[in-house]
C-alpha positions as CSV (number, residue, x, y, z in Angstrom):
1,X,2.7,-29.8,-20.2
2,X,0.7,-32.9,-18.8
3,X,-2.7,-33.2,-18.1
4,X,-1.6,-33.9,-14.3
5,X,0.5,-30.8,-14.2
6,X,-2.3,-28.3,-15.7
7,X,-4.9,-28.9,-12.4
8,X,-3.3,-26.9,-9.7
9,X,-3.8,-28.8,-6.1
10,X,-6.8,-26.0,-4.7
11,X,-7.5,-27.7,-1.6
12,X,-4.0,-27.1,-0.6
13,X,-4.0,-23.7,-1.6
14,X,-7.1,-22.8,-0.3
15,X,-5.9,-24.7,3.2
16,X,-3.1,-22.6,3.4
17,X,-4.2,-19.5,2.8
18,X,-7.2,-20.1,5.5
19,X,-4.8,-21.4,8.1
20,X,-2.2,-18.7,7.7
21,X,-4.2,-16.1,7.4
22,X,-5.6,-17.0,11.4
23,X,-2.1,-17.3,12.4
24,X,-0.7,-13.9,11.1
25,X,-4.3,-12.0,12.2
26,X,-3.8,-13.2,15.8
27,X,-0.6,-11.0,16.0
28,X,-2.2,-7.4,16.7
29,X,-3.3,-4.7,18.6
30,X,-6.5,-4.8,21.2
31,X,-9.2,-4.0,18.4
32,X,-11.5,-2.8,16.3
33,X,-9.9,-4.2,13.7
34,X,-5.8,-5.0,13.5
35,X,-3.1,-2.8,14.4
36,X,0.5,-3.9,13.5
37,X,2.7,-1.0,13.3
38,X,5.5,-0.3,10.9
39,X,9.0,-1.3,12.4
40,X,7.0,-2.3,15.5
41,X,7.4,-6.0,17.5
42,X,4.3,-7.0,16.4
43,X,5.2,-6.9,12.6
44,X,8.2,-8.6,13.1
45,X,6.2,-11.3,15.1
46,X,3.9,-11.6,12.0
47,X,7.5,-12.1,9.8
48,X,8.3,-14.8,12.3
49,X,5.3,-16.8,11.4
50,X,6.2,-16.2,7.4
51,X,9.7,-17.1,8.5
52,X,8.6,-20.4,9.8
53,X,5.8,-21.6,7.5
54,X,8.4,-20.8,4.3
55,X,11.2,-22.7,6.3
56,X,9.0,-26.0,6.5
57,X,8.6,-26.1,2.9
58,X,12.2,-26.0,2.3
59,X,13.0,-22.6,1.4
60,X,15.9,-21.0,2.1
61,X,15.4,-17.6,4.2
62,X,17.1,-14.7,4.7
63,X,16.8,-10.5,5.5
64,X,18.4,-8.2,4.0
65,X,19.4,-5.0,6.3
66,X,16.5,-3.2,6.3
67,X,14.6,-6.2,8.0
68,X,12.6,-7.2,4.5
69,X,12.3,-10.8,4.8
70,X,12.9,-13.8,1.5
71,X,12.5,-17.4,1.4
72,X,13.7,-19.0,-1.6
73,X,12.3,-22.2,-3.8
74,X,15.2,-23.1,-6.3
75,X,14.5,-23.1,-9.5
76,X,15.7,-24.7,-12.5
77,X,18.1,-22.3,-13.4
78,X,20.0,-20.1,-11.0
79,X,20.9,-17.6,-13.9
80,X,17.3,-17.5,-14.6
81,X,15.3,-13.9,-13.5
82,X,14.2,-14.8,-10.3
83,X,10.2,-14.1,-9.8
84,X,9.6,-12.1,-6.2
85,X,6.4,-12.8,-5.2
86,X,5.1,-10.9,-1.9
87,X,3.4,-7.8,-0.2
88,X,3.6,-6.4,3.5
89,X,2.0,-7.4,7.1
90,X,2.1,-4.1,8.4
91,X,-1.4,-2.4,8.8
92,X,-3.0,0.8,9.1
93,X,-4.0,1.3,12.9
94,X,-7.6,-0.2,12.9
95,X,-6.9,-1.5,9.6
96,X,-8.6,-4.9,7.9
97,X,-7.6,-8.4,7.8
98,X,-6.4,-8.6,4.3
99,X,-4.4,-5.5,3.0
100,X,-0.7,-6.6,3.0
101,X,-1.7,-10.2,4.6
102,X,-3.6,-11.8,1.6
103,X,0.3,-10.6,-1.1
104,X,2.0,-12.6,1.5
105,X,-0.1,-15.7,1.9
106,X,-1.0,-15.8,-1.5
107,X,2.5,-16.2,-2.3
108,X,2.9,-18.8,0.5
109,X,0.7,-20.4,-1.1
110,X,2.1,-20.9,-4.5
111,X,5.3,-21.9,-2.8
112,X,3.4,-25.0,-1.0
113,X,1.5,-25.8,-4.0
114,X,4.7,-26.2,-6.4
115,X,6.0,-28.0,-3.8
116,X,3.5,-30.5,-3.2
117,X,3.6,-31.2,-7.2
118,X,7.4,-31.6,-6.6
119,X,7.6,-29.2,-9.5
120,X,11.1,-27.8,-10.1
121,X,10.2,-23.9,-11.4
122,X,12.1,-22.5,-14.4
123,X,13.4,-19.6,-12.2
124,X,13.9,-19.1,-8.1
125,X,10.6,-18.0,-6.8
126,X,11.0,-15.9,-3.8
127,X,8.4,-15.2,-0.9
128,X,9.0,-11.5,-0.3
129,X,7.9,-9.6,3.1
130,X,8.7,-6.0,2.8
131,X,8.5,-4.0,6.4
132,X,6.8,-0.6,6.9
133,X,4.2,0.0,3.4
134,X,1.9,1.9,4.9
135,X,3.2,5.7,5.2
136,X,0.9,6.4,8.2
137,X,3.2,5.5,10.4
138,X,6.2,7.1,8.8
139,X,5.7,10.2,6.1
140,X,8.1,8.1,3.9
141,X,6.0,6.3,0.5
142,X,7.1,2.1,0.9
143,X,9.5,2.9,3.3
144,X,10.9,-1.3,3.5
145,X,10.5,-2.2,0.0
146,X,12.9,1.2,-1.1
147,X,15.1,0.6,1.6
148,X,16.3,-2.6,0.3
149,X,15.8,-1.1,-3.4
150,X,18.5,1.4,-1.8
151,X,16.5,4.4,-2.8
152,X,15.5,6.0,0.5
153,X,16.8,9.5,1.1
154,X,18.9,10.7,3.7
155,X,16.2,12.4,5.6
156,X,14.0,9.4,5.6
157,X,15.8,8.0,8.2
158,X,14.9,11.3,10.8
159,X,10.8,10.7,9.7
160,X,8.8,10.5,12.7
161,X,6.5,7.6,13.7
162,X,3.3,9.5,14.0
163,X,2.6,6.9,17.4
164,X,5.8,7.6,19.2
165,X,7.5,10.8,17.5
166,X,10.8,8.4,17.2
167,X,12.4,8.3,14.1
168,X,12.9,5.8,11.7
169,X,16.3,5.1,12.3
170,X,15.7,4.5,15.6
171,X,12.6,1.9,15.1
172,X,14.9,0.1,12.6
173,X,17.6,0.0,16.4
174,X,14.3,-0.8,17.8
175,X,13.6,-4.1,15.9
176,X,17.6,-5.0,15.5
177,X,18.7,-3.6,12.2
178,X,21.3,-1.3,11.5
179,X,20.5,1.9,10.2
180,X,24.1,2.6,8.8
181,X,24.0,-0.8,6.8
182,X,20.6,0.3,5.3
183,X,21.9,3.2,3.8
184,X,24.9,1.4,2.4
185,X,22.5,-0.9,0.7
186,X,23.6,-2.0,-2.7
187,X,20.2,-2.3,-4.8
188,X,19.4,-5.6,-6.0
189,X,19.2,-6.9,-9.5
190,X,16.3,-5.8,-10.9
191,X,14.5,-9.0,-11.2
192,X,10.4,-9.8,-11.8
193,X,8.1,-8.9,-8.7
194,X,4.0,-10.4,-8.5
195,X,1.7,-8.2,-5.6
196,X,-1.2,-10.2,-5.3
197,X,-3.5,-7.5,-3.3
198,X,-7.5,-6.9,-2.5
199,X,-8.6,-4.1,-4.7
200,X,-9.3,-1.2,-1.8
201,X,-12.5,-0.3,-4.2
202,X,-15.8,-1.5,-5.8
203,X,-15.0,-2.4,-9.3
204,X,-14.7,-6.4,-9.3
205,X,-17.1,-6.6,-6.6
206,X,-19.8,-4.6,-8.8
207,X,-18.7,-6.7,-12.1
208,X,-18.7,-10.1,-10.1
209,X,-15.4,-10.9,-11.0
210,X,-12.8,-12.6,-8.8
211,X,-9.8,-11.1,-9.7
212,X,-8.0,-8.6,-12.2
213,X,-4.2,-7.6,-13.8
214,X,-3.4,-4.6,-12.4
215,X,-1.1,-2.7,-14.7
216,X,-0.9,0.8,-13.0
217,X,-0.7,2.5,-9.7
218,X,-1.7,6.0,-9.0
219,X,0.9,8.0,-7.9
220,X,0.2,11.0,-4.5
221,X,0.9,14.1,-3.5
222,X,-0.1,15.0,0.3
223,X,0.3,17.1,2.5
224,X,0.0,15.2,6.4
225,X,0.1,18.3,8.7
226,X,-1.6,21.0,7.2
227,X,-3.2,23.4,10.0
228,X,-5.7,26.9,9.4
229,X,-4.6,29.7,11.5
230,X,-7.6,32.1,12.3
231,X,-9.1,34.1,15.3
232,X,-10.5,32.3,19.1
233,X,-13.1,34.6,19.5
234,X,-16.5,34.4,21.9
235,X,-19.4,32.1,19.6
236,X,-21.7,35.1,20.7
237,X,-19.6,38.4,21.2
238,X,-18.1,37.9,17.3
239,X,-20.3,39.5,14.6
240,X,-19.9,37.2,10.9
241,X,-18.4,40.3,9.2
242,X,-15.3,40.0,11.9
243,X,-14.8,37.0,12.4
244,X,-11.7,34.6,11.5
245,X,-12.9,31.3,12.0
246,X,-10.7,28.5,10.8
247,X,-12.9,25.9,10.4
248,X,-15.2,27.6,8.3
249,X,-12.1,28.2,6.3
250,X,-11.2,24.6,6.2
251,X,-14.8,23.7,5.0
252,X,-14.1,26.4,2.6
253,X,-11.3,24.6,1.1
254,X,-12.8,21.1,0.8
255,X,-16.0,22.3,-1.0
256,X,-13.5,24.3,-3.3
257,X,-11.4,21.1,-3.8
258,X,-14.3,19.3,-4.4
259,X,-14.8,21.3,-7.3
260,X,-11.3,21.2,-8.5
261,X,-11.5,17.3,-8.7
262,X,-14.6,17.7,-10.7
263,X,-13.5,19.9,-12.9
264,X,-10.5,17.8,-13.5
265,X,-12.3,15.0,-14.4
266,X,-14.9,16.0,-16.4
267,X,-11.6,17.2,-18.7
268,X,-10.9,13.8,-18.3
269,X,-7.8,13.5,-15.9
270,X,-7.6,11.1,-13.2
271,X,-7.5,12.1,-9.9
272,X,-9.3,11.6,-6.0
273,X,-9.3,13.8,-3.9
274,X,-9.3,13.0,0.0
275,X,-8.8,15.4,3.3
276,X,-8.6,12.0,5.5
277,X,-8.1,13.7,8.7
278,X,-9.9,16.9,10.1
279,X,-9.0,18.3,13.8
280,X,-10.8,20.6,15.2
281,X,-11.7,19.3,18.8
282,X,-8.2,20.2,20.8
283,X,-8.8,20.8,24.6
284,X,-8.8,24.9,23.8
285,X,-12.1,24.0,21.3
286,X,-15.4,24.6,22.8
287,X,-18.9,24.9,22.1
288,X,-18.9,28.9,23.1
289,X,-15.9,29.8,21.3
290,X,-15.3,30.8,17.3
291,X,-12.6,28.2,16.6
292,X,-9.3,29.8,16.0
293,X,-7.3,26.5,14.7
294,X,-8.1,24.0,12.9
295,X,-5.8,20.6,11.4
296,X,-6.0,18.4,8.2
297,X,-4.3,16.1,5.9
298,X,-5.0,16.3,2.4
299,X,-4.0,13.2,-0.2
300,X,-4.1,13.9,-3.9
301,X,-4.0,10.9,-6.3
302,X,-3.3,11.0,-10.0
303,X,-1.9,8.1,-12.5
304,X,0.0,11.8,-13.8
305,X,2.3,13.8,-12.4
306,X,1.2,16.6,-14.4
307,X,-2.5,16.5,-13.2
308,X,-0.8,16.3,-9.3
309,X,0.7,19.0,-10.1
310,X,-2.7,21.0,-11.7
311,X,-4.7,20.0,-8.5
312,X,-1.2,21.4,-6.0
313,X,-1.9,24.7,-8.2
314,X,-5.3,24.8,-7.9
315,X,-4.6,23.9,-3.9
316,X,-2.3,26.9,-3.4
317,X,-5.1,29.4,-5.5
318,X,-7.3,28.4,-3.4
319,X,-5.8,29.2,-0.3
320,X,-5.4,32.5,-1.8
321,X,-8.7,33.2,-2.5
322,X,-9.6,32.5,0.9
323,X,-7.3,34.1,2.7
324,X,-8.2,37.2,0.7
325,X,-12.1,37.3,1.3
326,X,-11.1,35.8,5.1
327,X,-9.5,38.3,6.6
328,X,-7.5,36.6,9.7
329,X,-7.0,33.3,8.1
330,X,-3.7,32.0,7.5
331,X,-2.8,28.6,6.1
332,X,-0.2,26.5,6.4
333,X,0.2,23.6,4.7
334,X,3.7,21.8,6.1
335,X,6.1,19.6,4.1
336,X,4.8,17.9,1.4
337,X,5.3,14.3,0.6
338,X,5.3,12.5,-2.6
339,X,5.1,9.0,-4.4
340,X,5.3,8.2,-8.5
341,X,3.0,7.2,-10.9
342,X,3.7,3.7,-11.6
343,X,3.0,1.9,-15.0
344,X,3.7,-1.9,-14.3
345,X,5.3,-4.3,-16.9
346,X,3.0,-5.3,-20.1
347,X,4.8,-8.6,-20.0
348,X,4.2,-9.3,-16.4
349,X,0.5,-8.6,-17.2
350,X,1.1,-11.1,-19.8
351,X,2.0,-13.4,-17.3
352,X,-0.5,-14.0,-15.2
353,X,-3.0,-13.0,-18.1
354,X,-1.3,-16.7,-19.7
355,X,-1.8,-18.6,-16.0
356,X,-5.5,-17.4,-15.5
357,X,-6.5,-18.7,-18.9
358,X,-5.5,-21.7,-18.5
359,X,-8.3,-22.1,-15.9
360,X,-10.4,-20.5,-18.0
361,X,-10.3,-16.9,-16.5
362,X,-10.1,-13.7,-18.4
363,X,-9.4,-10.9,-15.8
364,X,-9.5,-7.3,-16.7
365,X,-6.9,-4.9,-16.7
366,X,-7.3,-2.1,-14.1
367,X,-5.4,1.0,-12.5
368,X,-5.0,0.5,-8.5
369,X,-5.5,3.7,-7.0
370,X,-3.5,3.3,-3.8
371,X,-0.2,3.1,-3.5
372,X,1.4,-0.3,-3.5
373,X,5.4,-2.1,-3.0
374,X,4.5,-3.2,-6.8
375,X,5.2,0.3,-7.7
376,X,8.5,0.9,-5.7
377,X,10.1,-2.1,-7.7
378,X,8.8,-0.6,-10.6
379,X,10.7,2.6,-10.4
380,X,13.2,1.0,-9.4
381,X,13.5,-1.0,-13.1
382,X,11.8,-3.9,-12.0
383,X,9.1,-6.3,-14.2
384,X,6.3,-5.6,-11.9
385,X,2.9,-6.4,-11.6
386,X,-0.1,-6.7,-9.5
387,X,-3.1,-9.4,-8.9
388,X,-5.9,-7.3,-7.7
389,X,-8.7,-9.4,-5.0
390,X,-12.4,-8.9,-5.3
391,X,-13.3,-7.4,-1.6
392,X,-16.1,-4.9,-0.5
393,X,-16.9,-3.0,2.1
394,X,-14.0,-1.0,1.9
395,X,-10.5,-0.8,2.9
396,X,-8.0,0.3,5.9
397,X,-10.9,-0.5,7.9
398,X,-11.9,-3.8,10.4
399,X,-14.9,-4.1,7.8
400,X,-12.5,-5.2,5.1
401,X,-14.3,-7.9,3.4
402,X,-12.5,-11.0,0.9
403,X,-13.9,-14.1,-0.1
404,X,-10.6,-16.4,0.2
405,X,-12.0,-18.6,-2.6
406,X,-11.0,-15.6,-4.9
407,X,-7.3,-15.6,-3.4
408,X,-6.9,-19.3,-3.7
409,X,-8.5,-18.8,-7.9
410,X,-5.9,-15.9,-8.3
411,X,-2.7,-18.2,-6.8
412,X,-4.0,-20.9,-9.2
413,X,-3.3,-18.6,-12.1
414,X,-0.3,-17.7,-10.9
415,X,0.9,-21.7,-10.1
416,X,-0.2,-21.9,-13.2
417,X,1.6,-19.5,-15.4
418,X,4.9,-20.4,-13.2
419,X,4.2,-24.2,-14.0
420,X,3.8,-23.2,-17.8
421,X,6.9,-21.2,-17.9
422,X,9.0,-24.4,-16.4
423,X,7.3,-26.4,-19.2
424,X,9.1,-24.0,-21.7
């Protein structure tokens, strides 16, 4: 490998991940924050603009039938394992400006700086844009990504879009896919996938470290619609001893959770425990009345199925015991929706472990604990990894923070590892 060849061209890099980034974050809902829907016009306006940035560096494009979008660099060898290299550009509503859009640009960006280094790679290298990753529009875990894997269920395609009640099938009409030929998908390959991805936690931001390996993903277990039945009574006519208020009873439960996920990991089990959604403020709620219904969502998040399992058990004993000293109250708890632990590929880690030192970098190795399309082509046999992204002030939120001088140092690892890899 020459001298020339080792220094990757990080003015270019960092140019195009500053200018595409503006592009794609002009596509969204009014604000705070951005708001592009799964399977909704505005995501597949922010595909457009991947679509035509990836076509003016030569790539060959194309979507498969479930509206997942690739652009192709040719490599070398066409009977090489192709490397996939992508993430989504759908958001949570109100979400940040990096989850999803960072994968996507990132990759962009390698693309455009093996290009302008007219560097043939070993292997094709493929810009991938998977539709609909985040499950709060549809109760279905990376619905895209599986969809081309061909590993959605049948009843995927009736989920609900928690916006518009319409199901998925129809969204896919919507946006001008076929529903019938997404369930006649016949999976891919398995090939190599890279997620580059901001972390969505504290850890590199506390070390002061750009970037990490991620070689794990946390699998979930939640439950989106759960609802407490109790009693409407008058806030001064109801003695305590009689009362069946439900959002006592759903206070009851998180404290008691809260003390499940403790318990769980001072035995030394992974596991967070979130109820992201509490509703008790309906038009029939009112300062003079004993609530009689309350609604939550509940997420449970383990790197083990086993411990998801524990913490479900616990969940269901709890209820029990509350319903037992509560006379009146009544949970329900709804369907239940579920995605795998994920363990990503040692030799991808390897990977991108061999491109970052060769700039001198020596990221950690970490477990992402949110859910991510890096683990759906994992289960589905893949070589998958993730590049994790310094960023603070949390995630899903307008505050999302990233310094893009960190993307543009991860991408150079990546550039180089692919450039090493052509170099045999």
């Amino acid at each position: 490998m020459s001298e020339t060849l080792t220094v990757p061209p990080r003015a270019l890099i960092a140019g195009t991940i500053s200018r595409v980034l503006t592009r794609v974050n002009t596509i969204t809902e009014d604000g705070p924050g951005w708001t592009r829907p799964s399977y909704s016009a505005l995501e597949s306006a922010a595909h457009a603009v991947i679509e035509e940035e990836a076509k003016a560096l030569g790539c060959e494009v194309r979507r498969d039938a479930a509206g997942n979008l690739f652009a192709t660099l040719p490599g070398r060898d066409p009977s090489a394992t192709p490397l996939y290299i992508g993430s989504h550009l759908d958001t949570v509503s109100q979400g940040g400006a990096y989850d999803g859009q960072a994968g996507v640009i990132g990759a962009l960006a390698v693309i455009a700086a093996l290009r302008d280094q007219a560097i043939t790679p070993a292997s094709d290298i493929v810009l991938t844009v998977t539709r609909a990753e985040e499950s709060v529009w549809f109760p279905v875990s990376y619905a895209g990504s599986r969809a081309g894997l061909g590993r959605l269920n049948p009843e995927d395609f009736d989920a609900k879009r928690s916006d518009t009640g319409l199901s998925l099938a129809e969204h896919l009409k919507m946006e001008g896919f076929d529903p019938d030929a997404v369930r006649n998908i016949v999976p891919p390959a398995p090939a190599r996938f890279l997620e580059f991805h901001i972390e969505q936690g504290p850890v590199l931001d506390d070390a002061g470290e750009a970037f990490a390996v991620v070689d794990a993903v946390r699998g979930g277990l939640r439950y989106r619609n759960a609802q407490v039945h109790g009693t409407w009574a008058h806030s001064g006519g109801a003695p305590r001893g009689s009362r069946a208020d439900a959002v006592v009873a759903m206070a009851d439960l998180i404290l008691a959770m809260d003390a499940v996920w403790a318990r769980l990991l001072d035995a030394g089990h992974d596991l967070t425990v979130t109820f992201g959604k509490l509703d008790a403020a309906s038009p029939q709620h009112a300062m003079a009345k004993v609530p009689g219904h309350a609604g939550f969502c509940l997420d449970l998040r383990s790197d083990e199925v086993a411990v998801l399992e524990e913490a479900d058990a616990a969940l269901q004993a709890e209820i029990a015991r509350i319903e037992a000293a509560r006379p009146g109250i009544r949970f329900e708890l709804g369907a239940q929706s579920r995605s795998s632990p994920a363990r990503l590929s040692p030799s991808m880690a390897d990977f991108v472990a061999a491109g970052a030192a060769a700039q001198g970098d020596s990221p950690r190795r970490m477990l992402s604990g949110g859910g991510h399309d890096a683990a759906a082509f994992g289960a589905a046999g893949w070589d998958s990894v993730m590049v994790f992204i310094r960023n603070w002030n949390g995630s899903h939120c307008p505050e999302e923070a990233m310094d893009e001088a960190d993307l543009a140092r991860a991408v150079a690892a990546v550039y180089l590892a692919i450039v090493q890899e052509s170099a045999g």
